[in-house]
matplotlib code that plots the C-alpha trace (Angstrom):
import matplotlib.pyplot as plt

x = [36.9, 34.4, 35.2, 34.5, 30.9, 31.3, 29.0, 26.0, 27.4, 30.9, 31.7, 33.0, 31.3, 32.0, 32.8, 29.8, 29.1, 29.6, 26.1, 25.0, 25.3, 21.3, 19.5, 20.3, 19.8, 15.9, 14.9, 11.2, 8.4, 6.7, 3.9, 5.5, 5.5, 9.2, 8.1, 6.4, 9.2, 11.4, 9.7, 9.4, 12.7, 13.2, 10.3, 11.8, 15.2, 16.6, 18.7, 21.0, 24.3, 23.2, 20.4, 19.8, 16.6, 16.2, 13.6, 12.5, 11.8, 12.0, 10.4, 14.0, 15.7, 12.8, 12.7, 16.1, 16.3, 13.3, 14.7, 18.2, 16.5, 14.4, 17.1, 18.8, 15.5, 14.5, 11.3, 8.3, 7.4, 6.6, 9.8, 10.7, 9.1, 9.5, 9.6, 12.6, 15.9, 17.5, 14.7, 14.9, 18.5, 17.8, 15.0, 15.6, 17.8, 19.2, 21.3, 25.2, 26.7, 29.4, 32.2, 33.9, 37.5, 36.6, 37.9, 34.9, 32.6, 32.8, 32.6, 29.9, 26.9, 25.1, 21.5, 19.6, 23.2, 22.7, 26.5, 25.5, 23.5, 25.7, 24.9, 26.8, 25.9, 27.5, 29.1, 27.4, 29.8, 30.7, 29.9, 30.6, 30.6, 34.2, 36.1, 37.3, 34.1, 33.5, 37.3, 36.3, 32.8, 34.8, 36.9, 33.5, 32.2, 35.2, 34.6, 32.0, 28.6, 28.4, 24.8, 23.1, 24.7, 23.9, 25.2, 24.0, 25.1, 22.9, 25.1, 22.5, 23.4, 24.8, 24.4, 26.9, 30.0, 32.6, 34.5, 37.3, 34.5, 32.7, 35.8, 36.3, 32.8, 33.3, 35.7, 33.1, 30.2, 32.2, 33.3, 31.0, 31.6, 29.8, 26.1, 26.9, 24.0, 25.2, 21.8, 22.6, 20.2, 20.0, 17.9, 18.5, 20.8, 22.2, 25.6, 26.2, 28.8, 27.1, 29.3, 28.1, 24.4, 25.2, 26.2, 22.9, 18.9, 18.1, 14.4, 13.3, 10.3, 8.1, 6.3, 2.8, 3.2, 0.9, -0.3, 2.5, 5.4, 5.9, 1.8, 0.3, 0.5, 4.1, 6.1, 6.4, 10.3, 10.3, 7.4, 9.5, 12.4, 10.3, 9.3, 12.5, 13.9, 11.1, 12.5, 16.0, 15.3, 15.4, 18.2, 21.5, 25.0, 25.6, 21.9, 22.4, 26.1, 24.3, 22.2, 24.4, 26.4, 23.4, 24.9, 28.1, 29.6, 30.2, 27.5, 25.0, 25.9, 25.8, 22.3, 21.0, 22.4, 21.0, 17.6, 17.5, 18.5, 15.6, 13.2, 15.0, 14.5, 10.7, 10.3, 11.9, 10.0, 6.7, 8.2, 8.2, 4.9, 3.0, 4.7, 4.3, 0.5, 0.7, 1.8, 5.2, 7.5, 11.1, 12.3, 15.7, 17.2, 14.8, 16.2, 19.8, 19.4, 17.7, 21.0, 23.1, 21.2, 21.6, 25.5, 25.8, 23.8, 26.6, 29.1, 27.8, 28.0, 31.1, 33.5, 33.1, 32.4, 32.3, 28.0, 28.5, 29.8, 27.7, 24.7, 26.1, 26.1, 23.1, 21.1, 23.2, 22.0, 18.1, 19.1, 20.5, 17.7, 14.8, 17.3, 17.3, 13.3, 13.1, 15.3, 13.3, 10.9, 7.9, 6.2, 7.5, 6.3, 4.1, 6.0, 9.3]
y = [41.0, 38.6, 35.0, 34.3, 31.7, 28.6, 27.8, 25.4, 21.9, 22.7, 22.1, 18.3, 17.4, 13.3, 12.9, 11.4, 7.9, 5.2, 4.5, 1.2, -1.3, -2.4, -5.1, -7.8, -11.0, -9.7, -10.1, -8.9, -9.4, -12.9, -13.2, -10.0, -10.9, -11.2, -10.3, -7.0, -6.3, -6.6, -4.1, -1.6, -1.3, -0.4, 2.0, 4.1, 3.9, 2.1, -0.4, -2.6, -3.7, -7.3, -9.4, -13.5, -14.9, -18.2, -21.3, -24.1, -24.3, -22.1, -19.0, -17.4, -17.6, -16.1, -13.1, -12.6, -12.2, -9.9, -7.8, -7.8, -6.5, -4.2, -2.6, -1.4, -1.0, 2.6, 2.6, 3.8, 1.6, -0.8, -2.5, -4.3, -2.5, -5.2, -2.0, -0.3, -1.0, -2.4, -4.6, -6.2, -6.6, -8.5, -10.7, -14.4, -15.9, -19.5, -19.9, -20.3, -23.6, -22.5, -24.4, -24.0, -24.1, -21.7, -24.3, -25.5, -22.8, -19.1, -18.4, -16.7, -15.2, -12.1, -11.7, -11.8, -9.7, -6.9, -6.1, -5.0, -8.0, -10.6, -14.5, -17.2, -20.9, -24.2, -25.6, -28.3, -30.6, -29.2, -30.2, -26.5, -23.0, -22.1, -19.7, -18.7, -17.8, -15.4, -13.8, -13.3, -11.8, -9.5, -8.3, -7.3, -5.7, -3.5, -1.8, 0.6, 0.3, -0.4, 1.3, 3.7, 3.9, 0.1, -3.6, -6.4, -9.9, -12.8, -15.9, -18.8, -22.3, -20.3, -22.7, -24.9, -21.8, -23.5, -21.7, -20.9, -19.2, -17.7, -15.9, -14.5, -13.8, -11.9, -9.5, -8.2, -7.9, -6.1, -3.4, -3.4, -1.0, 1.9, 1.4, -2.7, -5.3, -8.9, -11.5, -14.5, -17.3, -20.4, -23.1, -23.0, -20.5, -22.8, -23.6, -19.9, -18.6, -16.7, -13.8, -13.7, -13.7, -11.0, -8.6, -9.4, -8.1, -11.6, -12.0, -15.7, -18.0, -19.4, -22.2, -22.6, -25.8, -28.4, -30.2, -32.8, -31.7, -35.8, -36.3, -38.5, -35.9, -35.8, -36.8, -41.0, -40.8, -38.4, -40.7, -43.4, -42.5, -41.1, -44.8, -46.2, -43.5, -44.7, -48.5, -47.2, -48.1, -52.3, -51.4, -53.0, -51.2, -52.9, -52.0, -48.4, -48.7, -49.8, -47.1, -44.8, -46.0, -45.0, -41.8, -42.2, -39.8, -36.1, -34.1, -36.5, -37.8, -34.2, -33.2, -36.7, -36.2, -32.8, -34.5, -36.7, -34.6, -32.4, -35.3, -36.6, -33.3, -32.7, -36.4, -35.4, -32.4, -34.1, -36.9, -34.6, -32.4, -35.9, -36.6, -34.0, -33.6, -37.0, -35.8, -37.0, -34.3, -36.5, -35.3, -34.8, -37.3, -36.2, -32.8, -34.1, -35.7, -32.6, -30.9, -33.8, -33.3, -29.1, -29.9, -33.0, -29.8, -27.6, -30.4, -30.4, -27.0, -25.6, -28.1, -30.6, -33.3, -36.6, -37.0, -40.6, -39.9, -37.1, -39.6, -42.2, -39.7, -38.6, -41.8, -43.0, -39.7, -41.1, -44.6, -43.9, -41.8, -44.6, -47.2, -45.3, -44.2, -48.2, -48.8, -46.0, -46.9, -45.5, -46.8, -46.8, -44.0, -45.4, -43.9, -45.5]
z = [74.2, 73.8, 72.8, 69.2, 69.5, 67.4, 64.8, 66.2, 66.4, 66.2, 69.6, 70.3, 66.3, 65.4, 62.3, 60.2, 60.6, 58.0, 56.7, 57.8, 55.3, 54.0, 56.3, 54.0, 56.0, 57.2, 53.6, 53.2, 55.5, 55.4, 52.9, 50.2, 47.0, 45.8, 42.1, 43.4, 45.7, 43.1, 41.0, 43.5, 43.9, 40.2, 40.7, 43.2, 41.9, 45.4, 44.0, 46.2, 44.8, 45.6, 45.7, 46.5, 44.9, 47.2, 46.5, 45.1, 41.1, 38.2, 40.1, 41.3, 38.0, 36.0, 38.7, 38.9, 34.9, 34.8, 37.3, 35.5, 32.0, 34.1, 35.2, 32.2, 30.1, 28.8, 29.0, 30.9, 34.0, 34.4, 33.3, 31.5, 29.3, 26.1, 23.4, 24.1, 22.6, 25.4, 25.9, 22.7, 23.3, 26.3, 25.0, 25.1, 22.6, 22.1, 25.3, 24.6, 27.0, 29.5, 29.9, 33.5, 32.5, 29.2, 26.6, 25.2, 25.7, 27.3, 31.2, 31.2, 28.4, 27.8, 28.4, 25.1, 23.3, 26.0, 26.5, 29.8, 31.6, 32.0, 33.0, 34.8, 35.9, 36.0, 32.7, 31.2, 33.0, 36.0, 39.2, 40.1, 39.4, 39.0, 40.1, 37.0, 35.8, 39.0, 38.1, 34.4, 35.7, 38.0, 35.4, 32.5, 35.9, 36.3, 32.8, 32.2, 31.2, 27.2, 27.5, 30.2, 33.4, 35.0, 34.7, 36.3, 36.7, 37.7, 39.4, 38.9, 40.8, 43.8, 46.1, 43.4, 44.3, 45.8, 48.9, 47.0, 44.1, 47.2, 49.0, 45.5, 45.2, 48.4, 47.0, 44.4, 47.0, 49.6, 47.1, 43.9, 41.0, 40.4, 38.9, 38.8, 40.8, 41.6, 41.5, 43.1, 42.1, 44.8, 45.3, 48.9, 50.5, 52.9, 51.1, 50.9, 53.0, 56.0, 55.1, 51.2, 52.3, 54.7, 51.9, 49.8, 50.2, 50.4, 48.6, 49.7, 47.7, 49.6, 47.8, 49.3, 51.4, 51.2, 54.8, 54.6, 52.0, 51.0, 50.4, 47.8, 45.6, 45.1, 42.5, 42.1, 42.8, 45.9, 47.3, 46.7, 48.2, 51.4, 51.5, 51.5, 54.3, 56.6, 56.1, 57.1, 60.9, 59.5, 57.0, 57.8, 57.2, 53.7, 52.5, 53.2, 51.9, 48.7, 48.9, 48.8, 46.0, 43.3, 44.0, 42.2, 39.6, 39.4, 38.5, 38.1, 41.1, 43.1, 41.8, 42.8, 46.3, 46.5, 45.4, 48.1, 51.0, 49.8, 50.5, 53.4, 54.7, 54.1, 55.1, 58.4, 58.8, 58.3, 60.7, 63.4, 63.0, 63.1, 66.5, 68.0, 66.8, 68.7, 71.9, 71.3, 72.4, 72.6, 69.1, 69.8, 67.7, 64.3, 64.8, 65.4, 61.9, 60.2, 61.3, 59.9, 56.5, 57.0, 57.0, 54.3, 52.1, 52.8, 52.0, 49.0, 47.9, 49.3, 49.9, 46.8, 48.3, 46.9, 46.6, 47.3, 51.2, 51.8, 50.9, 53.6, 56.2, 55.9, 55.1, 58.3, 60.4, 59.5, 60.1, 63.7, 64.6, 63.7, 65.5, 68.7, 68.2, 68.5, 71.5, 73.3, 76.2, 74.2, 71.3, 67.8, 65.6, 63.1, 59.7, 61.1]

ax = plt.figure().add_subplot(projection="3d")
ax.plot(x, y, z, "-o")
ax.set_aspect("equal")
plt.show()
């Protein structure tokens, strides 16, 4: 009797494979507008369960919450539509003050009164976004939707998440609830945990950079500080000491600190395109510094540091690199 054939494919089948998680860290091609991006997703109805909105200025934040109203509006596209009813639920209203520790203020605040869209970002004195603000988000996540079938919550000051609020982040990005989307908001996506901006369709700004990013046209304080990084190389200890102590205090002190590593940064980067448009290629101890600067940034954002140390070390990283530009055999570069 002839053996019974197996169906086609039956023979030696593998189980199905996991479908690979989205290529978060690529982020969109260079040049795509994050705004239109943004809205194509809603479009086609391809929605990840996490996003990070990365850049300079108020560009990420005002994305991230058109995106989050888009998402739960009614309407016809393009959303947010602005006529529907969860649109007007969502429209701007007189923002609430969080309070970190949830004694003076909530943990977090609704979007517009949408029940659904939900809002988190430092309190007004914290240094920090707590983790008790990214538990109590957890939980209103947990719950179903109030209206329709999506929530979303937008994390601004991500880059301000401690490890301990990141890990617990973590938790909510690795297994999401049904019809929920996470926005993380950053100024710079460096102090994020490598494994948090793994798990996110990372959607960077670009700011259109000027020829040198510390020009004429910048601000009077960033061009003042640029001025007083390039003196470093004839600073002693003390006057760098002192320098350093201007960044004293908690959050005052943190946001200053993150100021001037942005500049010192720039500064560094325009340091380096001059010399080597100069035919100096020994730039070794720049980029040694610019590393420094990468690390006091991440200091700063994940491990609470005190803003007053993580300024010495990095004022002392541009310091030692003009010092040892000097010693060198070659000439001195002209903005040292």
């Amino acid at each position: 009797m002839a053996a019974r054939r197996k169906p086609p494919g039956a023979r030696g089948a593998k189980p199905a494979a996991k479908p690979a998680p989205p290529a978060a860290a690529a982020g969109p091609p260079p040049g795509d507008d994050p705004d239109g991006l943004l809205a194509r997703a809603v479009g086609s109805g391809r929605i990840h369960s996490a996003y990070l909105l990365s850049g300079p200025g108020p560009g990420p934040r005002g994305a991230a919450l058109r995106f989050a109203r888009a998402l739960v509006c009614e309407g016809e596209m393009p959303r947010p539509c602005e006529r529907c009813s969860a649109c007007r639920r969502s429209a701007p209203r007189e923002e609430i003050a969080l309070d970190g520790a949830g004694k003076s203020g909530p943990l977090y605040r609704h979007v517009g009164d949408h029940p659904d869209l939900l809002f988190v970002e430092r309190g007004a004195g914290d240094t920090r976004v707590r983790i008790a603000q990214i538990r109590a988000l957890q939980a209103r996540l947990c719950l179903r939707a109030n209206e329709g079938e999506r929530k979303a919550a937008i994390i601004a000051d991500a880059e301000w998440l401690n490890q301990e609020a990141q890990n617990a982040l973590l938790r909510l990005l690795e297994e999401p609830p049904p019809g929920t989307t996470v926005i993380l908001v950053a100024a710079s996506a460096a102090g994020l945990l490598a494994t948090v901006r793994s798990r996110c369709q990372r959607i960077p700004f670009r700011p259109s950079r000027p020829e040198r990013l510390v020009g004429e046209d910048a601000p009077e304080p960033v061009r003042e500080a640029a001025r007083r990084l390039a003196q470093l190389g004839d600073a002693s200890l003390a006057d760098v000491l002192d320098w350093a102590e201007e960044y004293r205090g908690g959050r005052t002190g943190a946001v200053a600190v993150a100021g001037l590593l942005e500049t010192a940064t720039a500064w560094l980067r325009d340091r380096v395109v001059d010399r080597v448009r100069a035919g100096d290629r020994d730039v070794a101890g720049d980029l040694d510094a610019f590393a420094t600067l990468h690390a006091c940034r991440q200091s700063l954002a994940q491990r609470n540091a005190n803003p007053q140390m993580v300024a010495e070390r990095a004022l002392l990283a541009v310091r030692e690199t003009l010092r040892a530009e000097r010693a060198a055999p070659h000439a001195a570069h002209p903005n040292a």
